[in-house]
C-alpha positions as CSV (number, residue, x, y, z in Angstrom):
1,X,-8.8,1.3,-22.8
2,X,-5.7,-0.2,-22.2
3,X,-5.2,-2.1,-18.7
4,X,-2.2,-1.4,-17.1
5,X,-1.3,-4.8,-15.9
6,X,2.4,-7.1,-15.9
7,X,3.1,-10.2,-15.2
8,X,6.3,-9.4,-12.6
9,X,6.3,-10.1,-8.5
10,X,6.2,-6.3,-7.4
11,X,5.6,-4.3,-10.4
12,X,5.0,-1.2,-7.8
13,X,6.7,0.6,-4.5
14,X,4.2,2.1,-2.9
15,X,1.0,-0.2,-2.9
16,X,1.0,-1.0,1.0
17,X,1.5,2.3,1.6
18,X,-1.7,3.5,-0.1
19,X,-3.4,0.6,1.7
20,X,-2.2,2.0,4.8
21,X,-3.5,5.7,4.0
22,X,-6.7,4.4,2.7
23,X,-7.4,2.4,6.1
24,X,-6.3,5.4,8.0
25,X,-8.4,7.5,6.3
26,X,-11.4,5.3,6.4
27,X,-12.0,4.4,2.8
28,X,-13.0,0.8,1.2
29,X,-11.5,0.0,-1.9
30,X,-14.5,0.8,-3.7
31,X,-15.3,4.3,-2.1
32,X,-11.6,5.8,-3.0
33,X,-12.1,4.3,-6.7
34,X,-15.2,6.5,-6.3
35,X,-13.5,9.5,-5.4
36,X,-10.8,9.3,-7.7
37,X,-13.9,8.7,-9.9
38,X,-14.6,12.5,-9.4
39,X,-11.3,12.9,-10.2
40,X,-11.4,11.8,-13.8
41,X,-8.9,9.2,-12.8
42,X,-10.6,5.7,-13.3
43,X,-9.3,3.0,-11.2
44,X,-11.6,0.4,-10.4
45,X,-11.6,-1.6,-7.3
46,X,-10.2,-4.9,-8.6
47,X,-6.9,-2.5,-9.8
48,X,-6.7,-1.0,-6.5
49,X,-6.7,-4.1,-5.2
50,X,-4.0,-5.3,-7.4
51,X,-1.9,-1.8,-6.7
52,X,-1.8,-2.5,-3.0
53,X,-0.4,-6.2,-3.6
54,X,2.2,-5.1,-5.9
55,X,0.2,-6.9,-8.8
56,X,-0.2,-3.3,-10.9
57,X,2.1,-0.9,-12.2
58,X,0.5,3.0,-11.1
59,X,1.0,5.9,-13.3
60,X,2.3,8.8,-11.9
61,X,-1.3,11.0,-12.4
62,X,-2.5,7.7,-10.5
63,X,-0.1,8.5,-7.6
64,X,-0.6,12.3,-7.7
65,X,-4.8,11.5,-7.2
66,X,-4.5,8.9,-4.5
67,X,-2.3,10.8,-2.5
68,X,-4.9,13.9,-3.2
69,X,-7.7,11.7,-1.8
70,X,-6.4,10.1,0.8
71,X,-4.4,13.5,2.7
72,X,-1.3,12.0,2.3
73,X,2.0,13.1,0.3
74,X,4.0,11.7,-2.3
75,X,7.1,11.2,0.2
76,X,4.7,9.3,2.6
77,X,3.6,7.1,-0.2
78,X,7.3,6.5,-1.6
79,X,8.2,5.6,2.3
80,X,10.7,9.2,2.8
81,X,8.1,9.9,5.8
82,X,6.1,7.9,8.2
C-alpha cells in the first residue's frame, strides 16, 4: 500500500485540531486508529501521530472518518468553529 508521507514542514491544516478532538473525546492514538479500523479506513498510530504534528498529508475520506469518530465537524477540524 502506498504511504502517504512528504518530506515538507506542515504538509497538513488541521492535525492539532484532531489532537484536540481526540483528547476531548477521550481516545489514545491507538484506540481511534482502532475505530477508524472499523471504518475500513486504516491509519495506524505512528500516521496519526505524524497527522497531528503536521508530518502527514490526510486524504479527504481520512478527514471525513476522524471527524465521524471523534463527534466533531469538518468546519471544527478546518478551524471555521471552536
Amino acid at each position: 500500500m502506498k504511504r502517504i508521507l512528504d518530506n515538507a514542514e506542515q504538509v497538513n491544516m488541521i492535525g492539532a485540531r484532531v489532537r484536540e478532538a481526540r483528547i476531548a473525546a477521550g481516545y489514545s492514538q491507538q484506540q481511534l486508529s482502532a475505530k477508524l479500523e472499523l471504518m475500513a479506513v486504516y491509519v495506524c498510530r505512528g500516521s496519526l501521530s505524524r497527522i497531528e504534528t503536521g508530518d502527514r498529508a490526510i486524504t479527504d475520506i481520512e478527514i471525513d472518518a476522524i471527524s465521524k469518530v471523534l463527534n466533531v465537524s469538518l468546519d471544527y477540524l478546518f478551524g471555521r468553529e471552536s
